[in-house]
Each structure stands twice: as structure tokens, then as C-alpha cells.
C-alpha positions as CSV (number, residue, x, y, z in Angstrom):
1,X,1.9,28.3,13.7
2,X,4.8,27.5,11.0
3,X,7.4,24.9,11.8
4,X,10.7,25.7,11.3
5,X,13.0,23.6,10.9
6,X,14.8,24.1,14.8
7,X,12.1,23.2,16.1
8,X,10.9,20.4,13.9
9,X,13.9,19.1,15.2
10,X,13.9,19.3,18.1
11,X,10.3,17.8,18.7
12,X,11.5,14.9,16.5
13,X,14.9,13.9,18.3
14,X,12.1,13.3,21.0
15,X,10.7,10.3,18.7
16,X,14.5,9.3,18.8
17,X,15.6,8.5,22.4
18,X,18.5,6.9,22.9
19,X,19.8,3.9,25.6
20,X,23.0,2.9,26.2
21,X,23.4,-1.2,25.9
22,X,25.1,-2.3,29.3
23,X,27.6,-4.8,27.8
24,X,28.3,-2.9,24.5
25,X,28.4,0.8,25.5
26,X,26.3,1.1,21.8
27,X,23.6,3.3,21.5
28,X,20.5,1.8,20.9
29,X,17.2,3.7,19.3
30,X,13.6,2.0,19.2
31,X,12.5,1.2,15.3
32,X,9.3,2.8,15.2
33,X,5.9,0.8,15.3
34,X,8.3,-2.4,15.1
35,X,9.4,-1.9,18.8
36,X,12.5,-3.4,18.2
37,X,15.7,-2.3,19.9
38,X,18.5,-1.6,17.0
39,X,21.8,-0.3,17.3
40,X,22.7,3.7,16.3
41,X,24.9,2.2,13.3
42,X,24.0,0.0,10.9
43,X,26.5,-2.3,9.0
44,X,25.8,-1.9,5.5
45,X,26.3,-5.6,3.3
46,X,26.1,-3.4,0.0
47,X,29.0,-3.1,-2.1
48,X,31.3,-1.5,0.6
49,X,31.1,-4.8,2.5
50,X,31.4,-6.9,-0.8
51,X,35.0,-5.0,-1.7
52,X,36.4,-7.2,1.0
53,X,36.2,-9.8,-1.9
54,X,37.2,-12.6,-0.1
55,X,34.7,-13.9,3.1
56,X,37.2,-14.9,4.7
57,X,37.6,-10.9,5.0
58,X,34.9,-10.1,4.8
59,X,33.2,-12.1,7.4
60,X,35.8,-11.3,10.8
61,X,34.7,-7.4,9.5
62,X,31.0,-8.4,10.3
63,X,31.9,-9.9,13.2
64,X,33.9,-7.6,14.6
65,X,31.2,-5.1,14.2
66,X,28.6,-7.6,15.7
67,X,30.6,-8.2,18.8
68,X,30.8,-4.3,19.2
69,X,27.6,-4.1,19.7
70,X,26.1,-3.1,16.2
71,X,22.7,-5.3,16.1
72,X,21.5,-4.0,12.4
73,X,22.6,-6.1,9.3
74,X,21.8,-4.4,5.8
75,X,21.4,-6.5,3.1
76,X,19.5,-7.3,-0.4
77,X,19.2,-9.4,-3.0
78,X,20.5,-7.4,-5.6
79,X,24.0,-6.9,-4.0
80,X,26.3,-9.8,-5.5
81,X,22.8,-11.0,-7.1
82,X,22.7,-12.7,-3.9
83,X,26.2,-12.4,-2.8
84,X,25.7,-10.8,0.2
85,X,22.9,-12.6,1.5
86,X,25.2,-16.1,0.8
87,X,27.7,-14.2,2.9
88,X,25.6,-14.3,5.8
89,X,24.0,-17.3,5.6
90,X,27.9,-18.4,5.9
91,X,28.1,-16.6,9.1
92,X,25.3,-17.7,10.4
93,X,26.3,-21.2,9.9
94,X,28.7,-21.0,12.6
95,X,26.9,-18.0,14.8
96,X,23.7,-17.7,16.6
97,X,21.6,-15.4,14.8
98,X,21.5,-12.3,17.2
99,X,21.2,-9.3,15.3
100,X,18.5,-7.4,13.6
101,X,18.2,-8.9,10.2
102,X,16.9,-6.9,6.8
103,X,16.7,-7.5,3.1
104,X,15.5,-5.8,0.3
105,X,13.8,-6.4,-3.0
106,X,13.9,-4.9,-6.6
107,X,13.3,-6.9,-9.5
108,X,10.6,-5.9,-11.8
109,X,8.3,-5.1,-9.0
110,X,5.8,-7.9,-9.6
111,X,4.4,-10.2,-7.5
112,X,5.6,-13.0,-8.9
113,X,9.2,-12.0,-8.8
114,X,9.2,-10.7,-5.2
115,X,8.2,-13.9,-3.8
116,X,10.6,-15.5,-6.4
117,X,13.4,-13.0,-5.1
118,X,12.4,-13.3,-1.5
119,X,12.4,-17.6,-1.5
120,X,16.1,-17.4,-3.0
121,X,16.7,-14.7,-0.3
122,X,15.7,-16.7,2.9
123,X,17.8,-19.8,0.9
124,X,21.0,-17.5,0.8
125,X,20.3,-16.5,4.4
126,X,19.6,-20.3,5.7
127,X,16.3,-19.1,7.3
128,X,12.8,-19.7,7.1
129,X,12.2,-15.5,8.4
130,X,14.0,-12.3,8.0
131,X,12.9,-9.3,10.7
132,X,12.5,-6.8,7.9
133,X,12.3,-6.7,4.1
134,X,12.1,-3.4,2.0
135,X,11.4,-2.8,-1.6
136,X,14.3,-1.6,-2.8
137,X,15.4,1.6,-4.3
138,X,12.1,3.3,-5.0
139,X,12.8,5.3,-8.3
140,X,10.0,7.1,-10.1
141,X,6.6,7.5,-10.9
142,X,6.6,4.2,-12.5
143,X,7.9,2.3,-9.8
144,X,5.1,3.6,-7.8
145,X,2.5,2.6,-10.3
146,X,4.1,-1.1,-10.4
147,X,4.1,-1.4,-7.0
148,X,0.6,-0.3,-6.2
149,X,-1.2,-2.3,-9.5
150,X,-2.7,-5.6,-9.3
151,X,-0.3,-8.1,-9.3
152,X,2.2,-5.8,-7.9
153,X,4.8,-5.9,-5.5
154,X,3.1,-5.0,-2.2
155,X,0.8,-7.9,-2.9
156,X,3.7,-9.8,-2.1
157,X,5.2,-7.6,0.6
158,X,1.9,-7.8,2.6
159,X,1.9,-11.8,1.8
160,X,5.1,-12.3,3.1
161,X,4.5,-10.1,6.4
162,X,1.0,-11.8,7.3
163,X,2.7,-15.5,6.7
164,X,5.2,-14.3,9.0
165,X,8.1,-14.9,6.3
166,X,9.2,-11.4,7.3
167,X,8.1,-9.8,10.6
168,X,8.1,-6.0,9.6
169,X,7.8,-4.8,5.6
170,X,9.6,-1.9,4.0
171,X,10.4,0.7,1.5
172,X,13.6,2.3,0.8
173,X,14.5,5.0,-1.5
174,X,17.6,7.9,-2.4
175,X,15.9,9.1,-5.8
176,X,13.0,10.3,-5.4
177,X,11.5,11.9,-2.4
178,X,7.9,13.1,-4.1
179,X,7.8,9.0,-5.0
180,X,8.2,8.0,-1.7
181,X,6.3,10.3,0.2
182,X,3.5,8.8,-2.1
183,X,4.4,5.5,-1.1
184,X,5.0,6.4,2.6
185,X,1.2,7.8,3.1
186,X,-0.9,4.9,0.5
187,X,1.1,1.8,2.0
188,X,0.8,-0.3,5.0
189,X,4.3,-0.4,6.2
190,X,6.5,-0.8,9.2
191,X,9.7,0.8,8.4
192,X,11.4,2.9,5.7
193,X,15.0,3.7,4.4
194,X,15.8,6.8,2.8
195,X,19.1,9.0,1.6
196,X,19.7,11.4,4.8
197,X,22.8,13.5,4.8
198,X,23.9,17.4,4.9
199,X,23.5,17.5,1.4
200,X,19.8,16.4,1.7
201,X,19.5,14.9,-1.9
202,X,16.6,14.7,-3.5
203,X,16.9,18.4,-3.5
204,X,13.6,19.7,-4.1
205,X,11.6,22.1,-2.5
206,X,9.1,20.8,0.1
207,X,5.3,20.3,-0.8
208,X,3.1,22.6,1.1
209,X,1.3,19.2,2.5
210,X,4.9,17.9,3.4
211,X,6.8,20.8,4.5
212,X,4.9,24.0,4.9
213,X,6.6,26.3,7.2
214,X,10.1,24.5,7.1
215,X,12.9,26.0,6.2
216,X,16.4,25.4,5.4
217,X,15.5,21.7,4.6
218,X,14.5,20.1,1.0
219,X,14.7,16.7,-0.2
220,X,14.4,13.6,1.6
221,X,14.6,15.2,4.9
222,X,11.5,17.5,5.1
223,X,9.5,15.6,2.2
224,X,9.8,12.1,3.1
225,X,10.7,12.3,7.6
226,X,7.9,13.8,8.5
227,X,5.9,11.1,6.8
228,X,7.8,8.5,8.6
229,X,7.3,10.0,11.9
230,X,3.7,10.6,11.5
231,X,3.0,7.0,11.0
232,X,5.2,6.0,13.7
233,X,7.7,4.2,11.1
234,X,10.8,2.7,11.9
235,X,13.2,5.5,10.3
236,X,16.7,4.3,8.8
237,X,19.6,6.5,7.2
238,X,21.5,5.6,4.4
239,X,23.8,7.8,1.9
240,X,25.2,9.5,4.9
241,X,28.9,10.0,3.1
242,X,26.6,10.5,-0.2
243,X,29.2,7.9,-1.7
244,X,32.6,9.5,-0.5
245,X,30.7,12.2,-2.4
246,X,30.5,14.6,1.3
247,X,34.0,13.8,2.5
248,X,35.9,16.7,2.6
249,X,32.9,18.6,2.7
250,X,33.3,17.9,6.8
251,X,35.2,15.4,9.1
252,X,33.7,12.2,9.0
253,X,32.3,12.1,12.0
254,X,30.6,15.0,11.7
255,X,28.4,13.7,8.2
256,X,27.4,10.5,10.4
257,X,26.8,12.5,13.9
258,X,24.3,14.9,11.5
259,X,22.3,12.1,10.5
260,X,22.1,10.3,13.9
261,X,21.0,13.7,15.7
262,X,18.1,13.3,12.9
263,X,15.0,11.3,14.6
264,X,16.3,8.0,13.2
265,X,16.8,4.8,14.4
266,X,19.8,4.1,12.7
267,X,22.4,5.2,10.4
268,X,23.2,2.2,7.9
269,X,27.2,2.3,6.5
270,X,29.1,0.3,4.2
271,X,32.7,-0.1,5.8
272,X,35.3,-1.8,3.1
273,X,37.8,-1.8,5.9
274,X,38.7,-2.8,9.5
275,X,39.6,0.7,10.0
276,X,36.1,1.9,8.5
277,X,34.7,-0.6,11.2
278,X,36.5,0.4,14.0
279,X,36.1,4.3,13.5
280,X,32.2,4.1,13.3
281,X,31.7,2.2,16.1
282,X,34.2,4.3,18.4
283,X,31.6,8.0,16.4
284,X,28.6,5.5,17.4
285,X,29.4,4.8,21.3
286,X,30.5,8.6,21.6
287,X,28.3,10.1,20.1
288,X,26.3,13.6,20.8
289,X,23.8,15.2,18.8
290,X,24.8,18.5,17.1
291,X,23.4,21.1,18.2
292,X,20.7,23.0,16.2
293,X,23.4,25.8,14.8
294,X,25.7,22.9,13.5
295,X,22.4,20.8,12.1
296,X,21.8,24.5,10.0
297,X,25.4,24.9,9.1
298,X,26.7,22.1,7.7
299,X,23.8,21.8,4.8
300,X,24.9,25.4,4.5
301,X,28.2,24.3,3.3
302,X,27.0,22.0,0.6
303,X,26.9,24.5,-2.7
304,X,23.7,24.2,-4.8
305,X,26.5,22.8,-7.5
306,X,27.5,19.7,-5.8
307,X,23.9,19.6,-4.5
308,X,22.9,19.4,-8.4
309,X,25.8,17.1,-9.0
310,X,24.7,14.4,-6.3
311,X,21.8,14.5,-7.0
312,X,22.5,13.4,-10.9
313,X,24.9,10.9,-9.5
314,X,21.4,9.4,-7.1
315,X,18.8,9.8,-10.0
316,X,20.2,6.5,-11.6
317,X,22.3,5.3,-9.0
318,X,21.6,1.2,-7.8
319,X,24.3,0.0,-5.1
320,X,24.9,-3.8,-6.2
């Protein structure tokens, strides 16, 4: 029997079920395999978070998000080359550590400079452990090959999760969903990151082996999620505004309710102001899945030009 894609997603939202945290009013989702409790948005440390320029802005933004309940911190050693990371060890020097804490790694993909990466990471941080690191920003076919050769970089990933460095490993990617889906089903991992928005970049058409009978899907959504699912990852979105790229396209809140009525965990967002902060948590804590028309539609209302055109923008695109 095909699977279209109504009713993919409707079996899915059942890998997605959501509780509401007593004191918060936040909707939480479990992380896959990891069994850890996150928060329905995720506050994104990349380059959004870094246009505060000053922590002593930046920081009360974090905060404030914490204290509304968001549990899921986004960081990685590439944004700031470390600036980030520093940001929250500063927080952290003053506040218990009570959120959901991830990293990610780039660098040449070796394992020499993972582990080189990762011990200036947990020094930024002031920790000896991390709950999650990813490898960061999958691109091509190349990156795949690094990664997997001897020496490579989930020698590292797998060191660093069975010395209990980092509790849960990763991979993240908004390039290349035929790349990741290879990573996705030859890896050992616990949780993956990937570009998930009504523009659905990557925008290729689905493998037979990763999304025979789907329709109305392509990219990162029907390559790469049903991958995820399978294995019982944890399941993260990021790109939901594509880079400001989607707004105007539809209201804000509708771009970040269609990627939280996807079966993820989270939805990860940078938010360069107070205002930013304040308006995703209030989408988060009200939120309602679309239905199934609205989950077809909006896509529908992406042209295959700006589809093209994101997707150019992505194909090179590193958020640092």
C-alpha cells in the first residue's frame, strides 16, 4: 500500500506527543532513543543570538527564554569560533545548569580535530559533559567519505559518547538530504538536525528506498525524516524561517507551527531580539498542529523559483 504523504503524517505526529510542563505551560516532546524531555522551541546560539553583540544582551535574552520554559540550548563551535560556547559558559557561571545542552562540530572532519574542537568546546562551556554533540553541517559526498574513513570523525564522535564526554552523538545537515540519509542509515547515532520548513529544501525528488509512494514532499522532509523515525532518532528542526528567506511567504507563526506539527522534537530558532524571544515562546505554549490541508498548502505556496533560489542560498551556506 503507498504512503502518501497525509497519512505519513499522521502516523508520524504519533512518534511526536506532546506534554504540557506544569510550571512553564511549554510544550515538551520526548528526543527519540535519548528519552530526554526537551522543550517544543529551541533557542538557537548561532549567529541570531550572536547579533546581540554585547552578553550583557545577549545573556538576559537566554535567560529570559530559559525561565520561560525553553530547556534546549543550540550551540557550536564554529559560531564566534567559540563565541557562543564562551557565552554560555558565562551564564553558567552564575546559573545552575538546567537545560538540555548541545554542540556541534565541523572542522576538517578528522579525528584529531574533533577531539581537538570538542576539548576547547567543554573549556568554553566550563564542563567536563555536554548532553548532545552533532557533526556539523553535513555537506557533500566528501564530507561523508571523511567522516566514515579511518581516522575520521565518527571515530571521535563514538569516543567521546562511550567516555561519557557527551551523552547522546549527532549529525546535522541543510545541504544535502541524499548525504545525510547516507549518514542517517551507516551511523550509530542518537539524534539528528536537519533544514525543515514549507519550502522543504534540499528540493529533490524522493528515492524510491526513502520515499516511494509520498507525495507532495521532497527534500529533507521525505528523504531524510523517515530515516530518523525509523531508527527512533531524536528529530530537531532548524531553517524553519529558511533565513528570513519564508517570511512573507506566511505569518510567522504559521512557518514555525508547520514544522512543529512535523514529528519532531523541537524546532531550534535564532532570536536577535527580546521581541523575537517573547513571540516564539507565546507560538510555542499555544500551539496547535495544522491540520493536514494547511500542512499541503503552505509548501504549495512556495514557487519552484524561490524553491531553486534557497536552495542555492543552503548549498554553501555555514551559520557562524
Amino acid at each position: 500500500m503507498s504512503l502518501t504523504r497525509r497519512s505519513f503524517l499522521a502516523t508520524a505526529a504519533l512518534a511526536a506527543t506532546t506534554e504540557i510542563d506544569a510550571q512553564t505551560g511549554m510544550p515538551m516532546r520526548t528526543l527519540g532513543k535519548t528519552g530526554q524531555k526537551v522543550s517544543l522551541l529551541g533557542f538557537g546560539a548561532g549567529s541570531r543570538w550572536l547579533a546581540y553583540k554585547d552578553p550583557e544582551k545577549a545573556l538576559p535574552a537566554l535567560d529570559r527564554a530559559l525561565k520561560a520554559g525553553v530547556n534546549y540550548v543550540d550551540s557550536a563551535s564554529s559560531y564566534g569560533d567559540g563565541q557562543s560556547e564562551s557565552w554560555v559558559g558565562q551564564y553558567l557561571k552564575t546559573n545552575k545548569k538546567n537545560f538540555f545542552l548541545v554542540t556541534k562540530l565541523g572542522g576538517n572532519r578528522t579525528y584529531d580535530d574533533t577531539m581537538r574542537l570538542f576539548e576547547r568546546s567543554l573549556k568554553n562551556f566550563g564542563l567536563s559533559q555536554v548532553d548532545l554533540v552533532h557533526m556539523h553541517a553535513l555537506g557533500n559526498q566528501d564530507d561523508v567519505d571523511k567522516i566514515f574513513a579511518k581516522g575520521g570523525q565518527l571515530e571521535a564522535m563514538y569516543k567521546l559518547r562511550d567516555q561519557k564526554m557527551a551523552r547522546f552523538i549527532g549529525v546535522t545537515c541543510h545541504q544535502n538530504p541524499q548525504a545525510l540519509a547516507t549518514v542517517l542509515e551507516r551511523a550509530d547515532l542518537d539524534s539528528t538536525q536537519m533544514a525543515l520548513n514549507i519550502a522543504q529544501i534540499g528540493n529533490s525528488a524522493p528515492s524510491d528506498k526513502a520515499g516511494k509512494g509520498m507525495t507532495g514532499a521532497s527534500g529533507f522532509e521525505a528523504i531524510c525524516m523517515p530515516i530518523a523515525l525509523r531508527k527512533k532518532m531524536g528529530l530537531t528542526a532548524m531553517k524553519v524561517f529558511a533565513q528570513e528567506k519564508l517570511l512573507g511567504k506566511a505569518a510567522p507563526e504559521m512557518l514555525l507551527r508547520y514544522s512543529m506539527t512535523l514529528p519532531v522534537s523541537a524546532a531550534i530558532v535564532g532570536m536577535p531580539e527580546l521581541a523575537h524571544v517573547d513571540f516564539n515562546i507565546k507560538t510555542a505554549k499555544a500551539f496547535k498542529p495544522l491540520t493536514p490541508e494547511e500542512m499541503k498548502s503552505l509548501p504549495g505556496g512556495v514557487t519552484a523559483q524561490m524553491r531553486a533560489s534557497i536552495d542555492h542560498f543552503f548549498s554553501d551556506h555555514v551559520d557562524c
